[in-house]
Every structure is written in C-alpha cells, then in structure tokens.
ROMI-960330 format. One record per residue (C-alpha): residue in three letters; y negated, x, z negated. Coordinates in steps of 0.02 Angstrom, whole numbers, padded with zeros to 5 digits, always signed. Last residue first. Example, Ala and Ser with C-alpha at 12.3 -4.5 7.8 and 13.67 -1.06 7.14 Angstrom:
<vexses>
SER+00053+00684-00357/ALA+00225+00615-00390/
</vexses>
This chain:
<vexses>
UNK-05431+05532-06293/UNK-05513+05570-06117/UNK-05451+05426-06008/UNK-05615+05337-06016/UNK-05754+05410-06062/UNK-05836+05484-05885/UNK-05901+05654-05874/UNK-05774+05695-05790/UNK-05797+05567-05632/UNK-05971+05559-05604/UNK-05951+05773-05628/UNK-05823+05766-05468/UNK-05909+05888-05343/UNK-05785+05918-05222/UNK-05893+06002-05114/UNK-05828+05950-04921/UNK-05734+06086-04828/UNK-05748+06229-04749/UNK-05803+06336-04912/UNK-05998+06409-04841/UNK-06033+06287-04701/UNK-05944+06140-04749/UNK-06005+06142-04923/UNK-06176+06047-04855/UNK-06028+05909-04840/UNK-06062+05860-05023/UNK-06257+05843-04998/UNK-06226+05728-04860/UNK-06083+05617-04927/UNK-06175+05599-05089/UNK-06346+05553-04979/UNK-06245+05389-04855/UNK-06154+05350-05024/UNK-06302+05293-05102/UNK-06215+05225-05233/UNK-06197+05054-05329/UNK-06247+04920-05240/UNK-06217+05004-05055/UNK-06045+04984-05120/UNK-06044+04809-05110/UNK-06021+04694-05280/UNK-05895+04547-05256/UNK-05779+04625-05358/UNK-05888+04648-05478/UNK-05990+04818-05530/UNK-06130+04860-05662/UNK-06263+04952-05579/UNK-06343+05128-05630/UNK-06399+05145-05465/UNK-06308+05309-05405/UNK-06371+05443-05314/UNK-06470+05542-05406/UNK-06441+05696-05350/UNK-06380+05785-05487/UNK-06261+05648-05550/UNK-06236+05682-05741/UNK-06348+05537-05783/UNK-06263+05401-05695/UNK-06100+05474-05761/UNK-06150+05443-05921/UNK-06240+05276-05904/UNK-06132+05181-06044/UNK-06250+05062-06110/UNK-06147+04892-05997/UNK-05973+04966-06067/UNK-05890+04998-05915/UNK-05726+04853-05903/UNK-05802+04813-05713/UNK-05769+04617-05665/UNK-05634+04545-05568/UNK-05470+04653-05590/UNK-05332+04567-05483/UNK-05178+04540-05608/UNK-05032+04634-05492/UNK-04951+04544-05361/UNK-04733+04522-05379/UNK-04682+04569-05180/UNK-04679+04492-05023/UNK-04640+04604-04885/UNK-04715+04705-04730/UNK-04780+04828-04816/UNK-04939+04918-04838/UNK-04949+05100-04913/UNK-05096+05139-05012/UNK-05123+05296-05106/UNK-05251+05350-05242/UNK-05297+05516-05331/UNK-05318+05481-05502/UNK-05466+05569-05631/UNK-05573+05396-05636/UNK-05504+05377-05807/UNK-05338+05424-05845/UNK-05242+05296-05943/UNK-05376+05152-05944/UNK-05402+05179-05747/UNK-05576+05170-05675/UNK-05573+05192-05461/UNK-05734+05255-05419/UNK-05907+05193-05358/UNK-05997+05298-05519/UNK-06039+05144-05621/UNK-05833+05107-05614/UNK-05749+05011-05499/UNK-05614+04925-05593/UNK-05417+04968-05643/UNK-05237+04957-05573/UNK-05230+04780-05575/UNK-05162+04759-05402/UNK-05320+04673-05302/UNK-05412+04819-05400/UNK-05307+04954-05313/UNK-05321+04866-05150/UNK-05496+04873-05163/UNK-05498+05071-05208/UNK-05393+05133-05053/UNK-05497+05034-04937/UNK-05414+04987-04755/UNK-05488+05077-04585/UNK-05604+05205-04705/UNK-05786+05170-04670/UNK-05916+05340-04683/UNK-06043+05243-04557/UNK-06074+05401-04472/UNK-05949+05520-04515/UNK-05836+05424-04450/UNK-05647+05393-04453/UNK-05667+05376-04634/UNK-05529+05437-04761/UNK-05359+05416-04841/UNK-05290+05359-04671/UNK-05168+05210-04697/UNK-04983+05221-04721/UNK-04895+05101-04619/UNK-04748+04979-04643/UNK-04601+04887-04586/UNK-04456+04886-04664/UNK-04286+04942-04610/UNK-04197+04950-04756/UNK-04152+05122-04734/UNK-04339+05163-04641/UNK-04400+05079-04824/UNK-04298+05199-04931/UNK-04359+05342-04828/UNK-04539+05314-04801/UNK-04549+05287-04994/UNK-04470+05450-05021/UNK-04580+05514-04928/UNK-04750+05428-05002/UNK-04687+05492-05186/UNK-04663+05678-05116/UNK-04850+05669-05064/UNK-04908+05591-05208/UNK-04847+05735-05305/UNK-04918+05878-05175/UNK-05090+05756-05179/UNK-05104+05757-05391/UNK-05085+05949-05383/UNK-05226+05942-05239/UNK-05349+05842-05332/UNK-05328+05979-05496/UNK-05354+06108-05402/UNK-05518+06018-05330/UNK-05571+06011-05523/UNK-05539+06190-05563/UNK-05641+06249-05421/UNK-05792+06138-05454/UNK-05773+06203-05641/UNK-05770+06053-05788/UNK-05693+06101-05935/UNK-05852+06053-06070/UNK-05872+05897-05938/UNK-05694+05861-05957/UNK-05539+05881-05854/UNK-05384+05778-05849/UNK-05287+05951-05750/UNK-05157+05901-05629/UNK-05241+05758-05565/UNK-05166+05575-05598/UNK-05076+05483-05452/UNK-05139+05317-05442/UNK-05039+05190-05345/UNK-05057+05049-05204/UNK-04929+04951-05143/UNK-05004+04823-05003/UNK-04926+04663-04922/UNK-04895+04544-04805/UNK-04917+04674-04648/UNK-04950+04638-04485/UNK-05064+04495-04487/UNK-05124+04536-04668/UNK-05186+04701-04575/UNK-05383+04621-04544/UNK-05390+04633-04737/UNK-05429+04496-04857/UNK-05269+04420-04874/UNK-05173+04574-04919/UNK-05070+04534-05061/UNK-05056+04637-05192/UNK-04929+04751-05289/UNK-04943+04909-05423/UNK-04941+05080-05475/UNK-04992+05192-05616/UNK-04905+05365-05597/UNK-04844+05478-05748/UNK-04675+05385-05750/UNK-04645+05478-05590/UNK-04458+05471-05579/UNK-04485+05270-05630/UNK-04580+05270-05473/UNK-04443+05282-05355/UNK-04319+05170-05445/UNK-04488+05020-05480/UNK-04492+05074-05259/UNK-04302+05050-05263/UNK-04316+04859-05351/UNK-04451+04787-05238/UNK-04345+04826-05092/UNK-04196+04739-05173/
</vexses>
C-alpha cells in the first residue's frame, strides 16, 4: 500500500525519475530498510551556448520548490501510515572533509536512476546531469531498482573534462567501486566555488561539467 501512494505521488510529477534500493551499505540499514531516491530535473535543461551562472542556479532552485512539494507530501502519506523515516541533509556537515551523512548520488545508482559521470555527477538518460536529487529512507521493503555498475560515458567523451576551468577532474571512467577522490579533486572545486561567498553569499554554482555534457540534450 505504501509502495502504491508514493507511484500516486509521483505519477503527479511524471517529469521526475525515481526509484527503490536497499540500504545495505549504509550505517542507517539498522534503522531504516530502505532508500527512495529521485531526480527532479532543473527548470531550464541548459546548454553550453545557454549557459549563464545565474540562469543555471535558477534553474537548481525551480527543480528544489518541486522537490520540495514532492518531499511533503511524502511526509504526509507516510506520518498517515505511520512509517518511519528521515530525510537526510543534502550537504556536508563539514567543510573540512566535505562528507554528506548518507550520499544522494549512491543511492541513486543502487536504484537505477543513472551512473557517475566523468564530472562526479549523477548521469540520467532523460536529463543528463541537469537533476537535483533527493533521498528519503524508509523503514519498508520496497521493489529495488537495477543497481547501475559501470559508467554509460562514452570512454572519448572528455567534454566536461575540458570545460572545467580549473582542472579539476581526472578524466576517469567511473564504477561503482570507483572513489570520488578518482575522479575530482573535490577538495579544489569546493574551494574555488566557495570564493563566491564573499561577493554573492553563497557557493558559485558553476555547473559547465554538467551543461556541457551530451546526454539529455536532444
């Protein structure tokens, strides 16, 4: 029944990919059986021709007000049924190590969503890397998405490689075994994104790794 009202929910939204796994490999699976995570597309699929910082965090923050309204009535249905479950921080508690309590992106791949593309994002066939991600975790058993083992990137494709103007990622094809310190040097993209801070208040949203990828744009 559970399983049913969030297909309800989501069939408003027929926009968003979503999807189930199982939560084995997370220090919750001893509160929590399982994860839903989804991919809300931003409001604008822009392309490197299109591409404006401002236009792209727009675009981040139309996809947020929709997820948003998706997570609450989420909260609802499960409160009715009373279900437990918790929606994880979107972020790092530190700036230091830059570690998010339970990872948006590997839950997605446990649930078929897509693979980790070449520039340490989420790839969807629909949209690209241009989602913004959510995660709730539940305390039920649900129908598990295909986990995605192996990046779908063709292996000549270094587009968003080259568009990166710092130079921070390694041009390296991704598994799911693959760490992130493989691919980016997330430690130098954090740091030249949060030189913002001190002119906008908040983090550059940079985003050319993402536009200038293939996927999503025909």
């Amino acid at each position: 029944m559970v399983e049913k009202n969030i297909d309800d929910i989501f069939s408003k939204y027929p926009e968003v990919i979503y999807g189930f796994t199982n939560i084995v490999y997370s220090e919750y699976v001893s509160t929590y059986k399982s994860a839903l995570a989804f991919a809300v597309p931003y409001g604008e699929q822009l392309t490197i021709e299109t591409y404006s910082e401002e236009k792209f965090e727009k675009g981040i923050q139309d996809a947020k007000k929709v997820l948003e309204k998706i997570l609450t009535q989420l909260q609802k249905m499960l409160d009715e049924y009373n279900v437990k479950y918790y929606i994880p921080p979107v972020a790092q508690n530190s700036e230091v190590d830059l570690i998010a309590p339970f990872s948006f992106k590997f839950a997605a791949v446990n649930a078929g969503l897509g693979w980790i593309g070449k520039n340490d994002v989420v790839i969807t066939k629909q949209y690209g890397p241009r989602v913004r991600l959510s995660v709730i975790l539940i305390n039920e058993v649900f129908v598990y998405g295909n986990k995605v083992l192996k990046s779908n990137c063709p292996k000549d494709c270094t587009k968003c490689v080259d568009v990166c103007p710092h130079k921070a990622l390694h041009n390296v094809q991704w598994n799911i075994n693959s760490l992130r310190s493989d691919i980016i040097d997330y430690k130098l993209c954090n740091e030249k994104r949060s030189i913002y801070l001190k002119t906008h208040g908040r983090k550059n949203t940079c985003g050319l790794c993402m536009v200038a990828c293939p996927f999503g744009t025909s």
